[in-house]
PAKELO-634765 format. One record per atom (N, C-alpha, C): x, z, y; atom name; residue number from 1. Coordinates in steps of 0.02 Angstrom, whole numbers, plus 32768, in hexadecimal, padded with zeros to 4 digits. Atoms other than C-alpha are relative to their C-alpha. Example, Ala and Ser with C-alpha at 12.3 -4.5 7.8 and 13.67 -1.06 7.14 Angstrom:
residues 2
SITE  u  w  v  a  k
SITE  802D  8000  7FC5  N  1 $
SITE  8267  8186  7F1F  CA  1 $
SITE  802D  8000  803C  C  1 $
SITE  7FD6  7FFD  7FC5  N  2 $
SITE  82AC  8165  7FCB  CA  2 $
SITE  7FD9  8025  8037  C  2 $
//
This chain:
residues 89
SITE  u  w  v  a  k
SITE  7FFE  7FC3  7FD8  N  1 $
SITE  0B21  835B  2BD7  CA  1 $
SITE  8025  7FF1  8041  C  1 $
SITE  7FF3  7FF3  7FBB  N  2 $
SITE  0B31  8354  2C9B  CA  2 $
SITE  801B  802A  8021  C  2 $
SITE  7FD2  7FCD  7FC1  N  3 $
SITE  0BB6  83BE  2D08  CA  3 $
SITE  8013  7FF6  803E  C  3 $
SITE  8006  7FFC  7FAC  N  4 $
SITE  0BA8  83DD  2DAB  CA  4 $
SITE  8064  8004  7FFE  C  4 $
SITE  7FB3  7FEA  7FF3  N  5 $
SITE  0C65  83DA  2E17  CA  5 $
SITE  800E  8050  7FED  C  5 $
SITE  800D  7FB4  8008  N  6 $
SITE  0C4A  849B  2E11  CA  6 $
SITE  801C  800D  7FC7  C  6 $
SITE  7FF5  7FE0  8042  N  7 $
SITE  0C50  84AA  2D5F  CA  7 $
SITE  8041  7FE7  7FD7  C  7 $
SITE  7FB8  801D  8016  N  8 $
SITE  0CDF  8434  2D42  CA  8 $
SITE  802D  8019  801A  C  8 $
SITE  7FC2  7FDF  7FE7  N  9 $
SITE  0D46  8494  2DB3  CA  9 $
SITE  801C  8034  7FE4  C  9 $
SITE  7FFF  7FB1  8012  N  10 $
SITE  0D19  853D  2D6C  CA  10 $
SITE  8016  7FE4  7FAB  C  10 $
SITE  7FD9  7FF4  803F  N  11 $
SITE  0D4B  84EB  2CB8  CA  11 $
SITE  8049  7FF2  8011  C  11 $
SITE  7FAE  800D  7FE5  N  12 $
SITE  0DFD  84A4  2D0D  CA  12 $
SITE  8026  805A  800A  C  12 $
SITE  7FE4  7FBF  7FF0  N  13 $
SITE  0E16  854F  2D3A  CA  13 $
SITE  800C  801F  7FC6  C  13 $
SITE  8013  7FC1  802E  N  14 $
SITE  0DED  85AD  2C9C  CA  14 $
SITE  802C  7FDC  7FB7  C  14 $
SITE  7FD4  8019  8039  N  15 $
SITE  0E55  8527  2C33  CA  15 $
SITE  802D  7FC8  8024  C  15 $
SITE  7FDB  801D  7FD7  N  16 $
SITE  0EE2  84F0  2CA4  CA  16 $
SITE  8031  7FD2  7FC4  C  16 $
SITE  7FD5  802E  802F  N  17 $
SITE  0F60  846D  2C49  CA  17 $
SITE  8033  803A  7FD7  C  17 $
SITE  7FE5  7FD5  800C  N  18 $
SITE  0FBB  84C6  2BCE  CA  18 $
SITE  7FFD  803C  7FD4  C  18 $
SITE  8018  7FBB  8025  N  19 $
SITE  0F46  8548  2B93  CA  19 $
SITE  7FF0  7FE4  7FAD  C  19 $
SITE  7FF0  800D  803D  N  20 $
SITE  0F50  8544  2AD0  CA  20 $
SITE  7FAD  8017  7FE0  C  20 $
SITE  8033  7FFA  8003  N  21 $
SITE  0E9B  853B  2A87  CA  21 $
SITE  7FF3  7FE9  7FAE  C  21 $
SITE  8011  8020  8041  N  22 $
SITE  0E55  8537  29C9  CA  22 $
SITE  7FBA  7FE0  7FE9  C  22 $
SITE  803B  8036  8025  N  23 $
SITE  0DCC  84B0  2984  CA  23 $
SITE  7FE6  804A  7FCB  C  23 $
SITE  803C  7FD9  801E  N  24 $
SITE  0D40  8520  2932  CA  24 $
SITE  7FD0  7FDE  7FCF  C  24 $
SITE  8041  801D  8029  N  25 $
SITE  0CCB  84A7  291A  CA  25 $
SITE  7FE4  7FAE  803F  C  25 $
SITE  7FFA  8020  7FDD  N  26 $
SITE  0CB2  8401  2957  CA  26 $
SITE  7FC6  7FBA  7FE2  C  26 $
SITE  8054  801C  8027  N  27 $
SITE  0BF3  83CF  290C  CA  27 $
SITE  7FE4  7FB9  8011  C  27 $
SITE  8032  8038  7FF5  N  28 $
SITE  0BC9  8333  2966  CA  28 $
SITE  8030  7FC4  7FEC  C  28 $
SITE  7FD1  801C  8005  N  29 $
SITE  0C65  82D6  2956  CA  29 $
SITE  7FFF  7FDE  7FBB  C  29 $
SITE  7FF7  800F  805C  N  30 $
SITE  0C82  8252  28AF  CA  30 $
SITE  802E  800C  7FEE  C  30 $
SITE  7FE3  8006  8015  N  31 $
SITE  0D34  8259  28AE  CA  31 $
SITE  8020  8056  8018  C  31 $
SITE  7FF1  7FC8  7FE3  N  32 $
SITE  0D46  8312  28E7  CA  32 $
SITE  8029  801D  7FEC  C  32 $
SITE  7FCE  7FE7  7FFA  N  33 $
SITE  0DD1  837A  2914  CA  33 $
SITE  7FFC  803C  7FC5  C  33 $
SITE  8016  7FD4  802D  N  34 $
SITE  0DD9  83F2  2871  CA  34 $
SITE  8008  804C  8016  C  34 $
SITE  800F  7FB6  7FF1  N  35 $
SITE  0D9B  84B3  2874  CA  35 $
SITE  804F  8025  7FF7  C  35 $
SITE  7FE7  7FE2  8005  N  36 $
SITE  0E3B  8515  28A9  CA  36 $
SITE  804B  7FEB  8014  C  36 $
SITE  7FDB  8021  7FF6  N  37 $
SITE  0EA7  849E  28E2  CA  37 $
SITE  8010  8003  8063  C  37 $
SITE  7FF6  7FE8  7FB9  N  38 $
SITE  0F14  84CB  298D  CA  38 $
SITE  800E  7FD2  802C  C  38 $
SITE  7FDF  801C  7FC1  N  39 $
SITE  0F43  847A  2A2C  CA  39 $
SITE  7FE7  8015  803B  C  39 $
SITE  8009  8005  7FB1  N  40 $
SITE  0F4E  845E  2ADF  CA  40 $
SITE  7FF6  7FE5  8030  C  40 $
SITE  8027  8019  7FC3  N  41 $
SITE  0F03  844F  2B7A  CA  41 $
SITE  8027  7FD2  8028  C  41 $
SITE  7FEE  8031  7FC4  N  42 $
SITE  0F33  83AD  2BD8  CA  42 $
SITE  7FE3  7FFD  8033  C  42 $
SITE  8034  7FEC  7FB6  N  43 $
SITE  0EA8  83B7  2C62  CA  43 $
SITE  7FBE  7FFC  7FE4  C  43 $
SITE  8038  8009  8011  N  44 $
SITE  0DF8  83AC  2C6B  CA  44 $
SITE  7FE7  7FCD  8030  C  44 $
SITE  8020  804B  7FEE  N  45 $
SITE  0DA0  8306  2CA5  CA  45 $
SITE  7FD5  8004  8036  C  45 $
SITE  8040  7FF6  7FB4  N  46 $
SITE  0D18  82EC  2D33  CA  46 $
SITE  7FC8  8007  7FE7  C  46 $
SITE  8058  7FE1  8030  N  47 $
SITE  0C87  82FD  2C99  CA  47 $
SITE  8015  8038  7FE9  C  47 $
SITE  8007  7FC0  801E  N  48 $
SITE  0CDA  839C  2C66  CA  48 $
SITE  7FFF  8003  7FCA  C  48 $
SITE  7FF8  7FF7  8048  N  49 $
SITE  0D11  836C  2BC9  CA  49 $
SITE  805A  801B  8006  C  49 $
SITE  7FC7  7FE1  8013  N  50 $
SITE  0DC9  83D7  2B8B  CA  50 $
SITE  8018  7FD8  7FDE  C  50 $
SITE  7FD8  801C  8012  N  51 $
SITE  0E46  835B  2B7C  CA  51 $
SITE  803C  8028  7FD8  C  51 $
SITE  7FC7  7FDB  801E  N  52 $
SITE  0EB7  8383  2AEF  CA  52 $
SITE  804D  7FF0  7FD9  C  52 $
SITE  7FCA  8028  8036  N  53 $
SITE  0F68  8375  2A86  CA  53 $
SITE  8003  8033  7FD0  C  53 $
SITE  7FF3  7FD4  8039  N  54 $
SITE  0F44  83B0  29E4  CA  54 $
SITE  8045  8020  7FD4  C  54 $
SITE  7FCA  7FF9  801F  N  55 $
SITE  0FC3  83E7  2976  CA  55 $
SITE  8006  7FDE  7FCC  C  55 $
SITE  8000  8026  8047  N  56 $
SITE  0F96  8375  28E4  CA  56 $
SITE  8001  7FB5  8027  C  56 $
SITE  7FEF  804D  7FD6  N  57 $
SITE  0FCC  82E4  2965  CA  57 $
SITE  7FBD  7FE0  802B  C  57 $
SITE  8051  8045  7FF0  N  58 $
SITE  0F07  82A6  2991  CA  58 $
SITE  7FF9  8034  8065  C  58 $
SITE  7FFC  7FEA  7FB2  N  59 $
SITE  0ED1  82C9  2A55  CA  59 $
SITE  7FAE  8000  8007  C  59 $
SITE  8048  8000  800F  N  60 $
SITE  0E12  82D4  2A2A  CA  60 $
SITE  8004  8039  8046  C  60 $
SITE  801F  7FCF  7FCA  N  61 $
SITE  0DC6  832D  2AD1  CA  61 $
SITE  7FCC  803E  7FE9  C  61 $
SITE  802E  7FE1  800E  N  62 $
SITE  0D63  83BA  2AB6  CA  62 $
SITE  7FC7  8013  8035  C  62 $
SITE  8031  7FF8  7FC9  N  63 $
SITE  0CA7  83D2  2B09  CA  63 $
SITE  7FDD  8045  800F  C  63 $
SITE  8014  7FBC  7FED  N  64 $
SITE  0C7B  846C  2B46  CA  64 $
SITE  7FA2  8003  7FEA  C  64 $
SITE  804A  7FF9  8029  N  65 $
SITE  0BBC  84A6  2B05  CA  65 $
SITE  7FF3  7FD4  7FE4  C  65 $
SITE  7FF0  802B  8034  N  66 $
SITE  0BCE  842C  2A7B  CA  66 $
SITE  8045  801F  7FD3  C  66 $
SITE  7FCE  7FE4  8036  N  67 $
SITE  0C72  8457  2A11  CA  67 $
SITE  7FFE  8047  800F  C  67 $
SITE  7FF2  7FA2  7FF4  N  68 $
SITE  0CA1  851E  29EE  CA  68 $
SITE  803D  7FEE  8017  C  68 $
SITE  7FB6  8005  7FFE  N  69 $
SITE  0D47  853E  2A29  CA  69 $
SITE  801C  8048  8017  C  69 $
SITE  7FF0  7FD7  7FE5  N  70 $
SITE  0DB3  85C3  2A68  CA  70 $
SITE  8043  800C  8003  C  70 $
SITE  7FBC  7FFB  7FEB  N  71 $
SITE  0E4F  8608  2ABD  CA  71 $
SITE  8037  8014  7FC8  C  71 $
SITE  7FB5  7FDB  801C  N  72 $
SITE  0EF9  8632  2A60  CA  72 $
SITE  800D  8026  8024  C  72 $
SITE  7FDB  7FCC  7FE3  N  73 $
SITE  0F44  86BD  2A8A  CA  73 $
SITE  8041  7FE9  7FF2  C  73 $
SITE  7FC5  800D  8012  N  74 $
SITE  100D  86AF  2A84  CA  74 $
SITE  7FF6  802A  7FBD  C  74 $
SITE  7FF3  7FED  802E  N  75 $
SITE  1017  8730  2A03  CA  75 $
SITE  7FD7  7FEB  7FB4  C  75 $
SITE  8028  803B  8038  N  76 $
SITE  0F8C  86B9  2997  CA  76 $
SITE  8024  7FC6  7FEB  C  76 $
SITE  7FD5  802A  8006  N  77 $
SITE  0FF4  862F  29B1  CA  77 $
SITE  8047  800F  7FF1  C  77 $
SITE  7FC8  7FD7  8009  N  78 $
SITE  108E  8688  2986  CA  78 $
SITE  7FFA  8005  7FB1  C  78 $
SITE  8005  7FE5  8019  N  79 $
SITE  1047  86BD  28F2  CA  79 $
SITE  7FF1  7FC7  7FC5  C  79 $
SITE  8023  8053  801A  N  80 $
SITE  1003  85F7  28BD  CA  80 $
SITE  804D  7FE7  7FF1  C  80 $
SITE  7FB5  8040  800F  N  81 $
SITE  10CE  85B9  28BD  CA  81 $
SITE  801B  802F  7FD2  C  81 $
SITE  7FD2  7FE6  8047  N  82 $
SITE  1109  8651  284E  CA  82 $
SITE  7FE0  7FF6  7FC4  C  82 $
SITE  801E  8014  803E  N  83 $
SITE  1075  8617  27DA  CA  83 $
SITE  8021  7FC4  7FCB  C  83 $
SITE  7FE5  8048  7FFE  N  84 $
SITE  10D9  8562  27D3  CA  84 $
SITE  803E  8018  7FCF  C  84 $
SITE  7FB3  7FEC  8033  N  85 $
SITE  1172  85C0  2785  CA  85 $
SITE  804E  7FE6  8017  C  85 $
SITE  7FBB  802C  7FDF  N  86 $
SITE  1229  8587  27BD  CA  86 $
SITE  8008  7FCB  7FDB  C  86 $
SITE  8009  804F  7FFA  N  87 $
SITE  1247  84D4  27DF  CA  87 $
SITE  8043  7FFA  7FDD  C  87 $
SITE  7FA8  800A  8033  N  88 $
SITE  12CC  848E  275F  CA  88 $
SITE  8007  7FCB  8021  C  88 $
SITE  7FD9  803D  7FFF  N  89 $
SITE  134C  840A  279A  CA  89 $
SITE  801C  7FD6  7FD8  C  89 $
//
């Protein structure tokens, strides 16, 4: 899949570094990022693939019309660390 500058800009915009994004579904991939699994936006590339840092440590990119994906909200992500339970020392 081919992206014009245009469209790589308009995804830089719409998922600036930072923005917190969840794996859905990631069908073409062998070693794929698993359904439900969070992280964040490091940038997006000059093909317009969503460079990422998962939370399960891996940095697998995600491709826009190819994988599902979608935004976190804070109060989603908020809601993902009280699932985790308090951290024992």
């Amino acid at each position: 899949m081919f992206m014009t500058e245009k469209q790589v800009e308009m995804l830089r915009k719409q998922y600036p570094p930072g923005t917190r994004l969840c794996c859905d579904c990631m069908p073409d991939d062998p070693r794929p990022i698993e359904s439900g699994t969070l992280g964040t936006v490091v940038g997006v590339d000059d093909a317009g693939q969503i460079m990422m840092k998962w939370d399960n440590g891996r940095s697998l990119s995600l491709i826009p019309g190819v994988d599902s994906f979608h935004t976190v909200t804070q109060t989603e992500d908020l809601t993902e660390d009280m699932d985790e339970g308090p951290v024992m020392s």
